[in-house]
C-alpha angles and dihedrals in degrees: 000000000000090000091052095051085056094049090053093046095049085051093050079049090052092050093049090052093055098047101050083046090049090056098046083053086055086046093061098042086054089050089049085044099066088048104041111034104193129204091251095049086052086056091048092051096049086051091060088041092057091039094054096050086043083064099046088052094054093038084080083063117097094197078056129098124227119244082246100056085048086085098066092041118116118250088251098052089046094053080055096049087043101054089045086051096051093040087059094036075065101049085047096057095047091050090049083044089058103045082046080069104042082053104052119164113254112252123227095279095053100249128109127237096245083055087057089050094053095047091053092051082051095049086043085055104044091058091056099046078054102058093046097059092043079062109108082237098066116117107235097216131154126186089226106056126070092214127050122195105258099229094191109332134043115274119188116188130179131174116231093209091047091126092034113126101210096222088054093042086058085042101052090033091055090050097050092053117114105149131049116315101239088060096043094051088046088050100047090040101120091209094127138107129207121208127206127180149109142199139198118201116212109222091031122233122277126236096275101046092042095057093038094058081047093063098035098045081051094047098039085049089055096040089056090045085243120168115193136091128281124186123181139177143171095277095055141290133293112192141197117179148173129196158099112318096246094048085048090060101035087056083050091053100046097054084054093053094036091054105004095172094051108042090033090110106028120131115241113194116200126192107186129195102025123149120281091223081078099061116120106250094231144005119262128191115190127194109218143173098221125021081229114022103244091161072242093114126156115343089000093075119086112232105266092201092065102038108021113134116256109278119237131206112237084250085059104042093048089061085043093070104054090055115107117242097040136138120200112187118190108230090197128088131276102257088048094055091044091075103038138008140144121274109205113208112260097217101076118228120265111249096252098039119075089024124129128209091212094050118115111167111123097244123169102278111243124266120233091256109039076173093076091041113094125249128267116276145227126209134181110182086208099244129177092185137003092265101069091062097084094055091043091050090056101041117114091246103048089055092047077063106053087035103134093347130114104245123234121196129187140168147165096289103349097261093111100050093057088068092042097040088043094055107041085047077052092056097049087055102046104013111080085198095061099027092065095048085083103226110192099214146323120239139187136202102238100222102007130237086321093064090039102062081045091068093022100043084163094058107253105206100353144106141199129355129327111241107219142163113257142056105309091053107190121015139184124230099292095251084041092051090039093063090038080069096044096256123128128358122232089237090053152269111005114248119284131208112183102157085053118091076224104061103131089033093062094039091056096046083046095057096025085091107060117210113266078251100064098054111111117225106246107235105188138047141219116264094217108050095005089232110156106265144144109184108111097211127201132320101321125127140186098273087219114043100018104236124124116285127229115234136166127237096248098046095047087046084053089045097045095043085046089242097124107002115216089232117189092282093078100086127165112268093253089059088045091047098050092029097242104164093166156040089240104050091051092046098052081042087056100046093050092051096055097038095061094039082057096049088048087059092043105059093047087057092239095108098113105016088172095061127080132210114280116234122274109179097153087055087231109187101174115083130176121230129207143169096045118157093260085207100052111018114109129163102259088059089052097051094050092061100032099041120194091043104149099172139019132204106194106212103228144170107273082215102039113018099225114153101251092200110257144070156136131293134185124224127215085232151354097262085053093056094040086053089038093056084044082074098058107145099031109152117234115189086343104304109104098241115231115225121189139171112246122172118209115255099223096246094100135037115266126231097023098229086227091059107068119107097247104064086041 
């Protein structure tokens, strides 16, 4: 027992003598320490440092324990408190390291490293930006300039403040100014562009295209900061866009590399300098079925590739109007062409003297006495939308019009005109009745009304103001509108006094009053009071038809401050003219018009031309028919539009014998049934009729004897 107790004392000696040798190790580390401060005791140090401002942070919480109260916790609760304290020393450090970046010591030369950084993305950038306009596909345009080189496709620009003079820009733009200056000057800044074009595809996209360049167009307009409307379809884009000049052209350049063979020839029309107070306020992309809505959608349309008229350049078709024996139909609507139009001369141009020798256009030749030939003609077809241009082509009086005459068509941008032009060259071909009405030619403004004031600022043939789409609404010639607003004379730069304090003062007294010739006839008038005007004001629409209403200032000022209210009786002048009072009446007007322009075209087998018969290789001649209006439908209606019917079944209640809409009907042959299911989807008193093959199954006896038509 005695020799292990000693045992046991001389180990508690041991253990005595290495500690106290273990502190006086600690001793001298300190000591070394102090001198010779290592990497690994600065960290420590920086540990204790960030531990000790953790505590005095949570020492405002009240659920937190003190450091002091950290020495009666129990192990496990300080392994808890450990663990909380090390997991915010590291978010500490990553936030110091952080802010050791943002604050990064200058170099030699003064810049930061993030500054470098940025230089090198811009060099990058810029080299980029320079092999893509060395690409054949760049688009060479200059704000400038008022022509760009058309490498491949057509470019048409145009500066909005072409026939400003500047002194009287700053004039007119300090005087305008009722708000901060900043703002005003942001808001009179003419730093926009405005884009115009359009473009069908033949054949048209598939699913998958089309919804990939729906996605892109949209990615590639934000990305470029863009404002405007696109709508695409699966026939092609039609754009209107605002933004800075070099986005403008960027978005140019990436349809052509995104589609090169498709967009290789479009048209891009650029206005430059334009206000930015006429910027759209977002970007919308919207999915439709037809660029312009014909009612001629899918297999209806005739292709516009193959029977487009033949496209003029402004130059051509102004010597195209003065020529006799000529027809221009305007393709807009009715309350666009109240306000502005062209006005062809009535005395006809002599054979020789509006003739170009460059001209190669194949125009009608000249008779011996242009004096007996009519003048030239213009035609609205009194439209209120697109849909109503089919019916109007085909009615009695509108042939009796191009009978014998060489056919002019013109619109906003041209996009309208290659649908019109494409289905009345589609007629002549297919129709008898107007191919023998012996029409001379059909011809199209390349570019519209828009193109046409580009290479005619002082307006050519036309008068009045040009009705458009975006945010200046309606607009003069550009050297007409320029003296409207007081800018350059015709006969030149307005008078300058620099050596006068009042320089900008006289200069503005001095354009202010624009020349006799400058003023613009005013074509419209208001619907209220039927004073001449041309100013469409505010939100109000015909409360009828729907279109914008034309209404004079002092009227809309009476109307807004309740002093004279606009009730339901002011129309627009197409709803008085043809006595429209209401939605419903114009609505049942429109349907029938359409209906039996459908059946016509029906029956002459040229509803859907772009459509070919589907296969029939059982030589099936039995279909089966649904979705007929069960009040109205009769067999002579449903021969006209389905022609070579021989026998109908009528589907009906075995109880009631109430017709259910629908049936079976039996065609003389095969090729009958394949072009009478080419009309699926025919509208019959304004139900789109369903046509389907459907063979007999041998239980009954097919055809029923006491079906057929002759016995009806």
């Amino acid at each position: 027992v005695e020799s292990d107790r000693m045992t046991a004392t001389d180990k508690d000696i041991a253990k005595k003598k290495a500690k106290k040798k273990a502190k006086k190790e600690e001793k001298k580390e300190r000591k070394d320490k102090k001198t010779k401060p290592d990497k690994q005791d600065a960290e420590k140090s920086k540990k204790r440092k960030i531990r000790s401002d953790d505590d005095d942070d949570d020492a405002g919480d009240t659920s937190v324990s003190s450091p002091r109260q950290t020495e009666k916790m129990s192990p496990v609760t300080k392994k808890t408190r450990k663990g909380e304290k090390d997991h915010k020393g590291e978010k500490s450090k990553k936030k110091k390291k952080k802010e050791d970046r943002a604050t990064v010591p200058e170099s030699s030369t003064g810049e930061t490293a993030a500054t470098t950084e940025a230089k090198k993305t811009r060099e990058e950038n810029e080299k980029i930006m320079k092999r893509h306009q060395e690409e054949e596909t760049k688009v060479i345009l200059s704000s400038s300039t008022t022509a760009a080189t058309p490498i491949p496709g057509r470019v048409a620009v145009s500066s909005a403040i072409e026939f400003y003079d500047p002194s009287v820009k700053t004039a007119n733009s300090q005087q305008k100014r009722k708000v901060p200056p900043v703002l005003a000057a942001r808001k009179y800044e003419h730093d926009l562009t405005l884009l115009l074009f359009y473009q069908y595809v033949e054949p048209v996209w598939d699913e998958s295209t089309y919804e990939y360049m729906l996605s892109t167009l949209q990615k590639v307009g934000k990305d470029l900061e863009l404002t405007g409307r696109m709508r695409v379809a699966r026939e092609g884009l039609n754009c209107t866009l605002t933004g800075a000049h070099e986005s403008i052209l960027e978005y140019c350049n990436t349809l052509r590399r995104l589609r090169p063979e498709e967009f290789r020839n479009t048209e891009f029309k650029l206005t430059t300098d334009l206000p930015l107070a006429q910027k759209f306020p977002n970007l919308k992309v919207f999915k439709v079925v037809e660029l312009v809505h014909y009612g001629l959608e899918g297999n209806k349309a005739p292709p516009i590739s193959k029977y487009h008229g033949v496209h003029l350049e402004p130059e051509q078709y102004h010597k195209k109007l003065a020529e006799p024996n000529t027809v221009i139909i305007d393709v807009r609507n009715h309350y666009e062409a109240a306000i502005g139009r062209f006005v062809p001369p009535q005395e006809a141009a002599s054979k020789n003297g509006n003739k170009d020798s460059n001209d190669t256009t194949d125009s009608p030749k000249a008779t011996k006495d242009d004096s007996s030939q009519p003048p030239p003609k213009w035609l609205d077809p009194l439209m209120r939308k697109s849909t109503e241009f089919p019916p109007w082509l085909d009615k009695p009086e509108t042939k009796e019009e191009l009978k014998g005459k060489q056919v002019l068509m013109y619109c906003t941008g041209g996009i309208r005109c290659e649908r019109a032009t494409a289905l009345l060259r589609y007629k002549m071909e297919t129709d008898p009745e107007i191919k023998a009405l012996g029409i001379k030619g059909v011809y199209q403004l390349q570019g519209g009304i828009d193109k046409y004031f580009k290479a005619f600022p002082d307006g050519g043939y036309w008068q009045g103001k040009n009705y458009v789409f975006d945010k200046r609404f309606a607009h003069a010639p550009p050297k007409i509108d320029g003296e409207l607003h007081g800018r350059k004379e015709r006969s030149g730069v307005a008078k300058e006094d620099s050596e006068s304090d009042n320089a900008a003062a006289t200069v503005s007294e001095t354009t202010t009053k624009p020349p006799p010739v400058a003023s613009v006839p005013v074509m419209g008038k208001c619907e209220a009071c039927a004073k001449p005007w041309d100013m469409y004001r505010g939100k109000r629409r015909c409360p009828t038809c729907g279109v914008p209403s034309l209404i004079c200032k002092e009227c809309f000022i009476a109307d807004r401050d309740g002093i004279k209210k606009l009730g339901r009786e002011v129309r627009c002048d197409l709803c008085v003219e043809q006595g429209i009072k209401s939605k419903k009446e114009l609505r049942k007007k429109d349907e029938k018009d359409i209906e039996e322009y459908e059946k016509r075209m029906s029956q002459k087998g040229l509803l859907t031309p772009n459509k070919a018969d589907p296969p029939n290789p059982g030589g099936v001649t039995r279909l089966f028919l649904k979705n007929m209006c069960r009040k109205n439908m009769d067999e002579t209606t449903l021969v006209q539009a389905l022609p070579g019917i021989t026998h109908i079944v009528w589907r009906t209640d075995r109880k009631t014998g109430k017709f259910l809409g629908s049936g079976w009907v039996e065609m003389a042959t095969p090729g009958d049934a394949a072009r009478a299911v080419a009309q699926d989807g025919i509208r019959l008193f304004g139900r789109p009729l369903k046509i389907m093959f459907q063979a007999p199954d041998g239980k009954d006896v097919w055809p029923p004897p006491s079906s057929s038509i002759s016995y009806s």
